[in-house]
C-alpha positions as CSV (number, residue, x, y, z in Angstrom):
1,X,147.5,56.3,27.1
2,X,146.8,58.6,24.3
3,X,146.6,56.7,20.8
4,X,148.9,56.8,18.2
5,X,148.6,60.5,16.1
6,X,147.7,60.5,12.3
7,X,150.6,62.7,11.8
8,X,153.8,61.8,10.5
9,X,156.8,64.6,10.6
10,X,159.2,63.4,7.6
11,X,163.2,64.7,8.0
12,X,165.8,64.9,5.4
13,X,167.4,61.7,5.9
14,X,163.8,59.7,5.1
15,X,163.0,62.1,2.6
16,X,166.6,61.0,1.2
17,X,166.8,58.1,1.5
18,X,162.7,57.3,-0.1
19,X,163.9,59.3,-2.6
20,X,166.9,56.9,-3.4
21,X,164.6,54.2,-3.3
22,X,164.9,53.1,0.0
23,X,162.1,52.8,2.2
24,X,160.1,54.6,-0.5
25,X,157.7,51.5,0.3
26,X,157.5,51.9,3.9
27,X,156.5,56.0,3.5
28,X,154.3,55.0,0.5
29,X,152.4,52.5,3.1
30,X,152.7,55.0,5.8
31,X,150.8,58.1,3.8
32,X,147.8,55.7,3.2
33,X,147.2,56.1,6.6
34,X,149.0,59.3,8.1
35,X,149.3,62.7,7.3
36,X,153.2,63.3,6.0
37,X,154.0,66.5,7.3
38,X,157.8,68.1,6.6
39,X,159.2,71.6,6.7
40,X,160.5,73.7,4.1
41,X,163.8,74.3,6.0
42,X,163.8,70.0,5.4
43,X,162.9,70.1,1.8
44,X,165.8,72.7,1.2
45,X,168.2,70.8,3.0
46,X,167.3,67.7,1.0
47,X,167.1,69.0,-2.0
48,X,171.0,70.3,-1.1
49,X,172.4,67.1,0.1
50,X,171.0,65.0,-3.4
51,X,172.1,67.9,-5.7
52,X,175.9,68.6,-3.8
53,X,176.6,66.0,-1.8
54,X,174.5,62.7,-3.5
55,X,175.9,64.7,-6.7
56,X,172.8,63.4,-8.6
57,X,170.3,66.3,-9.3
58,X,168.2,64.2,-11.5
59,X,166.7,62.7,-8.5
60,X,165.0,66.4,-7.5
61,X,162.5,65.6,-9.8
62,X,161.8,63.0,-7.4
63,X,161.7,64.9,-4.6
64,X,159.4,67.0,-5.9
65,X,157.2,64.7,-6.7
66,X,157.1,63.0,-3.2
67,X,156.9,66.3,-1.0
68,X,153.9,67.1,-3.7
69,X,152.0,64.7,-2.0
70,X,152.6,66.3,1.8
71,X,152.3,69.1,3.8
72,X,154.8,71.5,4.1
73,X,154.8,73.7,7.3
74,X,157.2,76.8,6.8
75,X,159.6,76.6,9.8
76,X,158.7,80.3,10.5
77,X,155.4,79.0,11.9
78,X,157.3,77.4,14.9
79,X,158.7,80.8,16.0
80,X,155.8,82.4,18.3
81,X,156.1,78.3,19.6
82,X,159.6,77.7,20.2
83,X,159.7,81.5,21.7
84,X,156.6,80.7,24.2
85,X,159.1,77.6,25.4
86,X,162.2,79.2,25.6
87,X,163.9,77.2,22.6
88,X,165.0,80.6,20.4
């Protein structure tokens, strides 16, 4: 059994909903000890749904503050990957 990775990927809805204040604890806790990794395709998508759809744009500053302390992999990089499996 291989052991657990040091890499966290982070999605919209977490980035959301830490960003709300919910479970901004448990992702706080969990980049002590991980590597937070997201994509910008995520960040974008997030940053769409708390502007239009959350309809509170003041929380972006937020955001950005939270996906300052990650990595952000542009989803480009995936291409040569997801070609090589057959996923494009």
């Amino acid at each position: 059994m291989r052991p657990p990775s040091s890499t966290l990927v982070v999605d919209a809805a977490i980035l959301i909903a830490a960003v709300r204040g919910r479970s901004s604890g448990a992702l706080i806790e969990a980049a002590r000890s991980a590597n937070l990794v997201t994509t910008d395709r995520v960040v974008q998508e997030a940053r769409r749904r708390i502007a239009l759809g959350l309809k509170q744009p003041e929380l972006i500053e937020v955001l950005d503050a939270l996906i300052g302390e990650m990595t952000i992999v542009p989803v480009a990089a995936f291409g040569p990957m997801l070609i090589e499996e057959g996923q494009l």
